[in-house]
C-alpha positions in Angstrom: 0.0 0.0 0.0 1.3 3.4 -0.7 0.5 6.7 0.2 0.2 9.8 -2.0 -0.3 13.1 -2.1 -0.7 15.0 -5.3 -2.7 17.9 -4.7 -1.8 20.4 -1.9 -4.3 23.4 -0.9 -2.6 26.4 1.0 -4.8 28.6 2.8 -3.5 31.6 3.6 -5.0 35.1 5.9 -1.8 37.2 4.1 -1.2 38.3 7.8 3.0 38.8 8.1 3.4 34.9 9.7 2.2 33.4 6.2 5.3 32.8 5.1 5.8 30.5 7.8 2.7 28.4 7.1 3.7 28.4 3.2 7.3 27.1 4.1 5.5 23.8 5.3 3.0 23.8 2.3 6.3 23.9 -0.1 8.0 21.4 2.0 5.3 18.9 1.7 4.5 19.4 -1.9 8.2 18.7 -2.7 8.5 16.2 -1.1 5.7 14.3 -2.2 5.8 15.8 -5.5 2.8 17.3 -5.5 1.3 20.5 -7.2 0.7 23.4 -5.1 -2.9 25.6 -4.5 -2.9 29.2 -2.8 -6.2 30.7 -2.1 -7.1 33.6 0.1 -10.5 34.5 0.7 -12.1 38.0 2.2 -15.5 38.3 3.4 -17.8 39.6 1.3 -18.5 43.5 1.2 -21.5 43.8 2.8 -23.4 46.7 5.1 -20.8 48.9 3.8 -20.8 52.7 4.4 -22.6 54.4 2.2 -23.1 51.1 0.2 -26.4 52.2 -0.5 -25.4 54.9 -2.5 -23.4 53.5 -4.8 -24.8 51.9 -8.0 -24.1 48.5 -8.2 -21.6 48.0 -10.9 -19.7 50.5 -9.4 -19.9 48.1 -6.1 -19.0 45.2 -8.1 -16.4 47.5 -9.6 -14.9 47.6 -6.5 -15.3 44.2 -5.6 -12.8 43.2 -8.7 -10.4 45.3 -8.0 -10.4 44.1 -4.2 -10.2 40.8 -5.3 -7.2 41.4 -7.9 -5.3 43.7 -5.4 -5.7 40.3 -2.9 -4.6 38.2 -5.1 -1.6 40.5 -6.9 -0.5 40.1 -3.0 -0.9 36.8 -2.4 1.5 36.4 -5.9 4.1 39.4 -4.4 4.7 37.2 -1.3 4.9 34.1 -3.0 7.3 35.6 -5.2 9.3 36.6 -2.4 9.7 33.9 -0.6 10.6 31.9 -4.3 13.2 34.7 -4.3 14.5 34.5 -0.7 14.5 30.7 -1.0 15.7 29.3 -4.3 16.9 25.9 -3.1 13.1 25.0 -2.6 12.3 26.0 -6.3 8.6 26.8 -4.9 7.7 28.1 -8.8 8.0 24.3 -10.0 5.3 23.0 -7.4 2.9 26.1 -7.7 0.0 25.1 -10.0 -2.2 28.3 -8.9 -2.6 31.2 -7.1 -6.4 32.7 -6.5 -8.4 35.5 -4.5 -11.9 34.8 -3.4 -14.8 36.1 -1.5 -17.4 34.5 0.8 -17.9 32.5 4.0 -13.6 32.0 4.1 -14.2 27.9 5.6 -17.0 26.8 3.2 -14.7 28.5 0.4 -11.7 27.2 1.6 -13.4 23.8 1.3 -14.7 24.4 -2.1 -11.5 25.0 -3.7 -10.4 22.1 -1.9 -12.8 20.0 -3.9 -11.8 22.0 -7.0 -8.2 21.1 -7.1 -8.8 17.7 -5.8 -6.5 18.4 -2.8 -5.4 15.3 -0.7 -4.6 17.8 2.3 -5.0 21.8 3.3 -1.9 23.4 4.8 -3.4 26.5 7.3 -2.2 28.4 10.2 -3.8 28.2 13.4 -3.6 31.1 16.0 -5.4 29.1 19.0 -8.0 31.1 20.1 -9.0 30.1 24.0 -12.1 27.8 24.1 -14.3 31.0 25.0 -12.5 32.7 21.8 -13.5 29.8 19.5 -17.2 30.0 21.2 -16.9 34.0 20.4 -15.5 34.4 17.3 -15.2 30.8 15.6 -12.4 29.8 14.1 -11.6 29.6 10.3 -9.3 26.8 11.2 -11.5 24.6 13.5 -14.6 25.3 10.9 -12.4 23.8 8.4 -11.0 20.5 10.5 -14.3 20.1 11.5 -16.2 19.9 7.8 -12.8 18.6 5.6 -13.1 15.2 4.5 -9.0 15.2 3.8 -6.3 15.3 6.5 -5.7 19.6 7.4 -2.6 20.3 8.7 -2.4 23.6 10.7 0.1 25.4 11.4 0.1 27.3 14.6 0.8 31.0 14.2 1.2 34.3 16.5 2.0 32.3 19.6 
């Protein structure tokens, strides 16, 4: 019996510790010779000020660019850390890069269906127990509702 995987999914929240997170995405897509997903998802834009003011394709408008300045950023860092780590030729495992909106676990999951991933690498920043009851957790939603192994990555500690 052997075991595979081919299709990584890296979540990332583009806070400054991603990098750290991504190093153990790269690490495990090279060494299983798999190809490599980033996604970062934003909520969506809703109840904004003066929202109602503004025509909708000017919202939507905005929405694009949003989503293309997220995702330009997610490519800069990505870049960066190819740049300040050549010996891990990150470039030759990365098969896409992509900014989304909505509900960040359920989309998180989605793409995870998408690309076929056989794992999602995340950070996890370990909210107390009252914290998770508070504010929920991206990471727990995500554990708790994959149907492939999640590896998280614990962050900000």
């Amino acid at each position: 019996m052997s075991y595979e995987i081919k299709s990584i999914l890296y979540a990332s929240d583009l806070t400054p510790r991603s990098p750290a997170v991504f190093l153990h995405a790269v690490g495990l897509a090279r060494k299983f010779g798999a190809k490599l997903h980033a996604v970062t998802v934003t909520l969506p834009s809703t109840g904004l000020p003066y929202e109602e003011f503004i025509s909708e394709e000017k919202m939507d408008e905005i929405k694009l660019a949003g989503h293309k300045k997220a995702e330009a950023l997610l490519r800069q860092r990505i870049e960066v850390f190819a740049e300040t780590h050549p010996d891990l030729d990150v470039m030759g495992v990365l098969a896409s890069v992509r900014a989304l909106e909505g509900e960040p676990s359920r989309r998180i999951l989605d793409v995870a269906k998408h690309v076929l991933a056989d794992v999602i690498v995340m950070g996890s920043r370990g909210h107390s127990t009252l914290g998770e009851l508070l504010l929920g957790s991206i990471a727990h939603k995500v554990t708790m509702k994959a149907d492939i192994p999640v590896m998280l990555v614990p962050i900000d500690r």
